[in-house]
N, C-alpha and C positions, 0 to 999 in steps of 0.2 A: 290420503285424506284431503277432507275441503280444507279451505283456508280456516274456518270457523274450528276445524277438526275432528267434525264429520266424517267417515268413512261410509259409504252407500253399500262397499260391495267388496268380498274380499278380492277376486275378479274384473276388472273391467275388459270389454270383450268390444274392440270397434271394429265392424263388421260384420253385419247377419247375413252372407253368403255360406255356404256348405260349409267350409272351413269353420268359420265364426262359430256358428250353429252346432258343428258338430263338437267344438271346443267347451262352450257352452254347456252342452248337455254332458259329456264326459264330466266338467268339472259340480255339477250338480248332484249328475247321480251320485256322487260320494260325499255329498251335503254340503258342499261348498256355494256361495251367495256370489250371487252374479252381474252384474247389471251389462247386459248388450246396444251398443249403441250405432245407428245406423244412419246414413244423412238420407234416403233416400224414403219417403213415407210410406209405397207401396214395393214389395219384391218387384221386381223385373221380372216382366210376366214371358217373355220369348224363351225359345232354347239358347242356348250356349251348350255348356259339358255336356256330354251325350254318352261316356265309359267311366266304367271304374274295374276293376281287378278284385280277383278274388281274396285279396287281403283285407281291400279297402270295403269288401263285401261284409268280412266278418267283423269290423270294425263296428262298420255299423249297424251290424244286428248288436254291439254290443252296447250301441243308441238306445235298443231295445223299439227298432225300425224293424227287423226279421223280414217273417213273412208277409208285411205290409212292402218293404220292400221288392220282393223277388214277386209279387202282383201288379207292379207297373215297370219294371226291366223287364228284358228278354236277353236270353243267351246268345253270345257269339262266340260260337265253336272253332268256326273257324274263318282266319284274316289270308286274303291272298292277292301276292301283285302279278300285273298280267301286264305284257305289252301291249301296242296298239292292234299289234294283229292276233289275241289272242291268248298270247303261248304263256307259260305259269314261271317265273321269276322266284316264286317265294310260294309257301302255301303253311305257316303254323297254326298254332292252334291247340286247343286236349278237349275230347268229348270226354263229357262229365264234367264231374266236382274236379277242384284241386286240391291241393291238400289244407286249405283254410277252408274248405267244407262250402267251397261258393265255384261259380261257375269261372273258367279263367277269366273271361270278360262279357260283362252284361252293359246293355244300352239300355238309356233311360231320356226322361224326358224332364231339363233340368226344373222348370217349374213344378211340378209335379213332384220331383223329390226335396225340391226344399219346403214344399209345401207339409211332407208327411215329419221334415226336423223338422220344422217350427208348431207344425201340433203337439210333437214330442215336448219340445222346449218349454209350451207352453203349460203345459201339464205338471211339471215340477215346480216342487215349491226352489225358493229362493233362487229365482231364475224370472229377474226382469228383462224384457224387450223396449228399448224407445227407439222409435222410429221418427224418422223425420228432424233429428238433429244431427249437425256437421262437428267434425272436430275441429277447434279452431286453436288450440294450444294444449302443452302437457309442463307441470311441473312436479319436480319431482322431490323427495324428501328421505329422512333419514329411514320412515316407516311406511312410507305411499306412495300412489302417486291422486294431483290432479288434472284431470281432464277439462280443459275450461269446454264449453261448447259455442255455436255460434248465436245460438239465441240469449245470449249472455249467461247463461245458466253453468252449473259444472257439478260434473260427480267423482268420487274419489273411490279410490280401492288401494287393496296392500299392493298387486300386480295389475299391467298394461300390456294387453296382446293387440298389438296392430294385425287384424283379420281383413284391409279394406284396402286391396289389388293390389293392381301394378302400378296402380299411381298414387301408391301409400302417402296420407297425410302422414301417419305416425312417423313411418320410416323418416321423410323428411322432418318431423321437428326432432328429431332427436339424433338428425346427422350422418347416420347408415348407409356407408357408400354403397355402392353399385357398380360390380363389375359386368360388362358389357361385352360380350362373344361377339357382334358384328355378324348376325346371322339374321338375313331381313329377306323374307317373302312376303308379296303382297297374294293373299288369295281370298275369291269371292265364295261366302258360306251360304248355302242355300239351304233351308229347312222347310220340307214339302210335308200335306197329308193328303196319303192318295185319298179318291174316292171311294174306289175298290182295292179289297184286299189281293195282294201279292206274293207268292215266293219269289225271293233273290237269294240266289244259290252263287256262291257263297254270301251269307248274310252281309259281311264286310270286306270290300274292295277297293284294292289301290292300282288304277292304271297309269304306269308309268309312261309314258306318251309324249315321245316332247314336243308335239303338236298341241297340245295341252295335258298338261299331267292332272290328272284326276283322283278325288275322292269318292268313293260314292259306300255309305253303311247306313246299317240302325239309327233309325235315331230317336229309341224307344215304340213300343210296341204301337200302333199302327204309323210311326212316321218313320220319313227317310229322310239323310242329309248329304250332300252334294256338295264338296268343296272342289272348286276351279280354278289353279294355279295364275294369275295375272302377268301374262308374259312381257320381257322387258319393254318390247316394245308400244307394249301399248297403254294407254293411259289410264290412270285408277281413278278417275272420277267416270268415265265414258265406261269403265268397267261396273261398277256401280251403281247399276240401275234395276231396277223391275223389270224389263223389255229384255234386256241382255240377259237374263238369269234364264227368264222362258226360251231365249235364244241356244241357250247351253242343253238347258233339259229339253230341247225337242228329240236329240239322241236319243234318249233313254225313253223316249214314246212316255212322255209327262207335259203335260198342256194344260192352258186353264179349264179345257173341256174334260178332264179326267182328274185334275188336281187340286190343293189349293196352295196358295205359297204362301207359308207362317211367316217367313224372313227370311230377308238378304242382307247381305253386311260384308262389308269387306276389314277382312281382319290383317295387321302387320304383325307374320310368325316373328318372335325376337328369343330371343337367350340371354339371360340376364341372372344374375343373383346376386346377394348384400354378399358382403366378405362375414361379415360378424351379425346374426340375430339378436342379441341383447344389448341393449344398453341401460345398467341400471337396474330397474325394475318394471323397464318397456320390453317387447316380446315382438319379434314381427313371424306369421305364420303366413303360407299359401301365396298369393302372388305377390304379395308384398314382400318374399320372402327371397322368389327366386320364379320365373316367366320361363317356359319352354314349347319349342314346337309343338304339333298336336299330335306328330307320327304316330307316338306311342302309347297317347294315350295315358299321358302320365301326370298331367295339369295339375286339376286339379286332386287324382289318387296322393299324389305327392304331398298338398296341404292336408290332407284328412289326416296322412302317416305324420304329416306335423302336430295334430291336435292330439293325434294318441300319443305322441309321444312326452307335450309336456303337460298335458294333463295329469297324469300322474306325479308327476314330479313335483307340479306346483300343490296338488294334494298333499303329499307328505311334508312336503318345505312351509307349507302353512297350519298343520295338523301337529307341526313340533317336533317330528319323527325324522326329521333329516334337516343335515345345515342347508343355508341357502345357494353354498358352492356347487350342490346339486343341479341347479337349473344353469349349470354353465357346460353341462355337460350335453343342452338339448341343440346345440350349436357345433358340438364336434359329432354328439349322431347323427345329427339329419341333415348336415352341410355336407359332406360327403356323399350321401342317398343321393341327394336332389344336383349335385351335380353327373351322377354316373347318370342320372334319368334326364338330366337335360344334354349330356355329351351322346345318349343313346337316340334321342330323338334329333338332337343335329345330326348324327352319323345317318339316319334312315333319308332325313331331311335332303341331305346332299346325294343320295341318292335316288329320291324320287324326282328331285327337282331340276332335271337336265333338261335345257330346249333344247342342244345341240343334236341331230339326228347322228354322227358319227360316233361321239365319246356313249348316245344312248342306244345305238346297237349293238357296240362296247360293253356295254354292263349287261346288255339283253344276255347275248353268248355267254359270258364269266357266269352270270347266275344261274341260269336255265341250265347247263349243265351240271348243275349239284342241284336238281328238283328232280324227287323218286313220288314214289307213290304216296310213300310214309307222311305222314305229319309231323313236323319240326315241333319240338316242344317251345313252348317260350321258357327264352333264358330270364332266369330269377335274377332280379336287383344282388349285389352283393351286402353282405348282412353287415350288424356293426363290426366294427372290430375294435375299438377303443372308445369306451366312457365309462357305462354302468353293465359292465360283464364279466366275469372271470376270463382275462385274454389268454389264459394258459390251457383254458379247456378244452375240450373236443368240441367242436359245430355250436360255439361261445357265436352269438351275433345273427346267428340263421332262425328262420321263422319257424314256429312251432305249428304243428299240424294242430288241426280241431277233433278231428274222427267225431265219433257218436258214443252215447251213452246211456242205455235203458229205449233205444230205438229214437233217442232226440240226440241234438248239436249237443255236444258235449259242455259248449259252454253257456248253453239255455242251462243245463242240468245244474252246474257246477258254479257257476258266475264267472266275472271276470277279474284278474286282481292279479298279485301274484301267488303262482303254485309251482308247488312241489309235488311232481306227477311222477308217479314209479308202479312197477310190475313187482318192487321188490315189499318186504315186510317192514312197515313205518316202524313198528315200535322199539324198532334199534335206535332209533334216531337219538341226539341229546336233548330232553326234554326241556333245559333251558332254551335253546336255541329255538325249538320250536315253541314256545313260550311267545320268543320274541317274535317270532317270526307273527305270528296270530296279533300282534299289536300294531301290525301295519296292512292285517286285511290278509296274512298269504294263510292258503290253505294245502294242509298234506292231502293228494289226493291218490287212490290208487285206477292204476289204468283199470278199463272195466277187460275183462278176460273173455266174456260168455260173447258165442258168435249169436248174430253176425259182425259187433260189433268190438272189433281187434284191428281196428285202424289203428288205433295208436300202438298197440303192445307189439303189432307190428313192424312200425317205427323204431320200436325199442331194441327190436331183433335186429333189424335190417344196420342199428346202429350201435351195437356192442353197448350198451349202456342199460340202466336198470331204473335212473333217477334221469328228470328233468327240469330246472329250475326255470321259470316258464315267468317272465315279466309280463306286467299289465296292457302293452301295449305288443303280447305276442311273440315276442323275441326272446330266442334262451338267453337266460344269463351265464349258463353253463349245465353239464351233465356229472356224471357217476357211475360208478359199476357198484358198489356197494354205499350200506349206509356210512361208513365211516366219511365215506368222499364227501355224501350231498350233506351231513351235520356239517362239513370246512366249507361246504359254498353258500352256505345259510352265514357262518361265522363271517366270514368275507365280504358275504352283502352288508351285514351289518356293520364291517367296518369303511366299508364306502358312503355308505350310506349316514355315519357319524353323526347323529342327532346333537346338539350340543347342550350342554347341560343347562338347569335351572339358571333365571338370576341367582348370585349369592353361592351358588352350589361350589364346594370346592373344585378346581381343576383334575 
């Protein structure tokens, strides 16, 4: 709340970047009041992000972005590193869906998709944007916080999510250390639109080279982007230029006579994250959270997995329906995530990143010889394993598939929220439980049986189980073989979940 005692927003949201945005609209669509606040007056109109994963896919169709989305990405089936002379090091990938009903990795064009959240954004009610104010202080209070701004102005809400990078104001006024891996490449990003249209087979490419290690992918459907390792010896400002960019893409047969060049920039890859995301009733999400290589493609995927995940939580912890010890638990789930995703993208990193010809014909040999024909699946993030989940259950913490239902996404059909998904007969169930369960939004659903659509019942086979308690943000809470099991993991959530009683109410 303001100083007056004002409150603007149950929300306050600094930063309208992806993350921001997409925090933003999660916490709306469930009628929560927001106010976003951004120092910068227009988006940033160049690329940056260029991936997201098919989690972070279904995420945001749950924006209710969908098929507006998957009309400005394009799929990338498949990622491969090659040496300089060629030969195949690595080759993954999955044709088709994966099991979040989105393609494993799709390339976009980041203006362009923050452009389609902020039309979303805009669209809901209690869901303000102000643009073009800076945060210049936070205080905070027994039931708020305030935001002072720089234009002397200030707005107040119950919670404070710092959504506003790697050089977080929030995180600094509120003290949020920073630990620091010591993981520093300088590489120059080049973002081309050809004139003519092209096949690059494979759509996304990493030449390992330690003449120059190279990027070259998608970078949404008609552009390409070209990243060019900065070798030690040479200087990053003399690297840094428009002349030298054209100098890099003459290889690749890209010139001003055939191209145009969106941007160049030279970017320092680092490895960083806060030890602790809370303080208080401050929040820090996305790079203000925690900074990694770009190997993997996991940047910004990682901040959106942070918005689904306390989106929800800050819903029910303001809605009554859970104490507020609850959002302490969005720090022991996604601090864990976001470090295996930034120790996976330094491991790739220190890989790719060799100038030495000896130690890189070294790895050339070691790899190349475990490369078949086959394509390598990508290995899945490991799931939670301790917050808000039955840690005793079977695949407690793993991402829950989407499959189809009535020949659509399962969760166009069904919403998003929490569910209780089973092949078995609900009306075993204990009907108080499920009672309760309907007061925080979950819904019993049965998997749909009629082909073609037995993605999930599937699932269900392939996993000895019959019940699925499916959180809002995708991830089991836990499984069952019969009703008796998934009435205890209904009872269970409810008691994690411990809403606290009335003023006045006895203990």
């Amino acid at each position: 709340m303001t100083a007056d005692g004002a409150v603007d927003a149950e929300v306050v949201v600094v930063g309208c970047g992806p993350v921001g945005l997409t925090l933003a609209i999660q916490l709306a669509q469930r009628g929560r009041s927001v106010v976003v606040v951004e120092r910068w007056p227009e988006p940033y109109p160049l690329p940056r992000a260029v991936h997201f994963d098919h989690e972070v896919g279904r995420i945001l169709q749950s924006c209710g972005l969908g098929d507006d989305l998957r009309a400005i990405s394009e799929p990338a089936e498949i990622y491969e590193w090659r040496n300089a002379d060629g030969l195949v090091l690595l080759r993954f990938g999955r044709i088709g869906a994966a099991s979040s009903g989105w393609p494993e990795s799709s390339m976009f064009c980041q203006p362009e998709f923050e452009a389609l959240l902020a039309e979303r954004a805009e669209s809901l009610d209690g869901l303000e944007i102000r643009r073009g104010v800076a945060v210049s202080g936070l205080t905070q209070h027994d039931d708020g916080v305030d935001v002072q701004l720089e234009d002397g102005s200030a707005v107040g809400g119950r919670y404070v999510v710092g959504c506003d990078g790697a050089n977080s104001t929030v995180r600094d006024l509120v003290g949020l250390g920073v630990v620091d891996l010591g993981f520093f490449y300088d590489w120059l990003i080049v973002d081309v639109i050809l004139d003519e249209e092209r096949v690059f087979d494979p759509i996304n490419l990493q030449i390992c080279d330690p003449v120059r290690p190279t990027t070259a992918v998608s970078g949404g459907p008609g552009r390409r982007r070209w990243e060019f390792m900065c070798l030690p010896e040479e200087n990053i400002e003399d690297f840094d230029d428009e002349a030298r960019a054209w100098e890099l893409l003459e290889d690749w047969d890209v010139r001003p006579d055939n191209a145009r060049l969106e941007r160049h920039a030279v970017y320092t890859f680092q490895a960083r994250y806060a030890e602790d995301w809370r303080a208080g009733r401050v929040f820090l999400a996305g790079d203000a959270a925690h900074q990694m290589p770009p190997f993997a493609g996991q940047g910004m995927c990682s901040g959106i997995r942070d918005a689904a995940n306390l989106a929800w939580k800050l819903d029910l912890v303001l809605g009554g329906l859970a104490d507020d010890a609850l959002l302490d638990t969005y720090t022991t789930e996604r601090l864990p995530s976001a470090k295996q995703a930034i120790d996976f993208s330094v491991g790739l990193g220190q890989v790719i990143c060799v100038p030495d010809p000896e130690e890189a014909a070294a790895r050339d040999a070691a790899m190349a010889a475990d490369v078949t024909d086959a394509i390598s699946e990508v290995p899945p993030f490991p799931g939670i394993e301790s917050g808000i989940v039955a840690e005793d259950s079977p695949h407690h913490g793993s991402l829950f598939p989407q499959g189809f239902d009535q020949g659509r996404p399962f969760d166009d059909v069904h919403g998003v929220g929490w569910r209780l998904v089973t092949t078995d007969d609900p009306v075993d169930l204990d009907p108080a439980l499920v009672e309760w369960f309907g007061s925080i939004g979950g819904l019993v659903v049965a998997a749909p049986t009629d082909a073609p659509d037995r993605d999930l019942v599937s699932w269900f086979v392939l996993h000895d189980v019959a019940w699925a308690l499916e959180r809002p943000d995708f991830a089991l809470y836990g499984t069952a073989t019969d009703a008796a099991g998934a009435s205890a993991l209904l009872d269970r959530l409810r008691g994690q979940l411990a809403a606290p009683e009335p003023s006045g109410a006895p203990a």
